[in-house]
C-alpha positions as CSV (number, residue, x, y, z in Angstrom):
1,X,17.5,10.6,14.7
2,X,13.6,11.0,14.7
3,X,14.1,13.3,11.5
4,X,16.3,10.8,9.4
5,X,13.7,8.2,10.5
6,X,10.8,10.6,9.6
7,X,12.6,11.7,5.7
8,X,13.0,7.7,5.2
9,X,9.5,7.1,5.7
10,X,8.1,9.8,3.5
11,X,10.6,8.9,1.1
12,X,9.4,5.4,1.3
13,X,6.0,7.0,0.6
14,X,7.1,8.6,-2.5
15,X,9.0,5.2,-3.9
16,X,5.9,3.1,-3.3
17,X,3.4,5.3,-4.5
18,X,5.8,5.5,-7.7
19,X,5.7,1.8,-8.1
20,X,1.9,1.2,-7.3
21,X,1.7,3.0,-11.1
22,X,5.0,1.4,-12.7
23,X,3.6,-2.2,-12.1
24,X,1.5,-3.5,-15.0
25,X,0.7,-6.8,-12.9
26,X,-2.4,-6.1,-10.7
27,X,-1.2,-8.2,-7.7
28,X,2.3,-6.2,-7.7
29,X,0.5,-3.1,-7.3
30,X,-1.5,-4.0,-4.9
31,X,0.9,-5.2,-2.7
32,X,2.5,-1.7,-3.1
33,X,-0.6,-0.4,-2.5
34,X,-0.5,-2.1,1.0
35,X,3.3,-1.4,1.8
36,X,1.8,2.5,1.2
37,X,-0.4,2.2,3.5
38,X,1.5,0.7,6.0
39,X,4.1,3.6,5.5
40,X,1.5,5.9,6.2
41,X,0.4,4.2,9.2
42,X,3.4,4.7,10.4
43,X,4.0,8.1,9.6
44,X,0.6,9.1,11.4
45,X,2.4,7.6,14.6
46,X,5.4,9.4,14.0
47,X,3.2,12.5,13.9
48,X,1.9,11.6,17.3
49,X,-1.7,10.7,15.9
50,X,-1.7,6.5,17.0
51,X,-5.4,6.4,16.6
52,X,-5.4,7.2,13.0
53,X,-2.1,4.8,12.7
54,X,-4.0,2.1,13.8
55,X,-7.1,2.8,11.8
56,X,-5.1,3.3,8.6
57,X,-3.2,0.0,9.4
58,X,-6.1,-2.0,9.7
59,X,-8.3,-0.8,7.0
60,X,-5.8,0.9,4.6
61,X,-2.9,-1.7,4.8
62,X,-5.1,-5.2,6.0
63,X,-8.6,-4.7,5.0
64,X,-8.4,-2.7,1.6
65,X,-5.2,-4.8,0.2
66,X,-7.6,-8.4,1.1
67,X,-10.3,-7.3,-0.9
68,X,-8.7,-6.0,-3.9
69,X,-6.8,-9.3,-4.0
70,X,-10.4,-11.1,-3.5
71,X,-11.5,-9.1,-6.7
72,X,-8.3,-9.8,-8.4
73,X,-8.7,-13.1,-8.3
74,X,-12.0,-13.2,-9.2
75,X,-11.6,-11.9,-13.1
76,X,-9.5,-13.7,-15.9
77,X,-6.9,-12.0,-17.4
78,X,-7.0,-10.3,-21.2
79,X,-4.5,-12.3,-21.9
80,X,-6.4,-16.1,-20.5
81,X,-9.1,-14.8,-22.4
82,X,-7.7,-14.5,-26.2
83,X,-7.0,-18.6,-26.2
């Protein structure tokens, strides 16, 4: 059981880090970006390492994701700028 759990999770690592680069929209991959993250996290405490689980969780999944969402909404878009 721990092992199908354990495959599901990196696959989940592989899918999302996939998508973080197929999204055009910023906000998309960023939320990707986050969902990564969080997979990770949790793959650290499958691995037995919580410390580092909770550190990537809070500034890998939380803290990174809020501040590139800060700085994406701080810029126009190409497209807002050409009218």
């Amino acid at each position: 059981m721990a092992a199908a759990i354990h495959i599901l999770v990196l696959i989940g690592l592989v899918v999302t880090a996939g998508a973080v680069f197929y999204f055009r929209d910023l906000l998309a991959a960023t939320i990707c970006l986050g969902a990564f993250s969080l997979l990770l996290a949790l793959e650290f405490y499958i691995l037995q390492a919580p410390d580092v689980a909770i550190a990537e969780a809070g500034i890998g999944a939380a803290l990174t994701s809020a501040i590139y969402i800060i700085a994406i909404r701080g810029t126009k878009r190409k497209e807002d700028l050409d009218e």
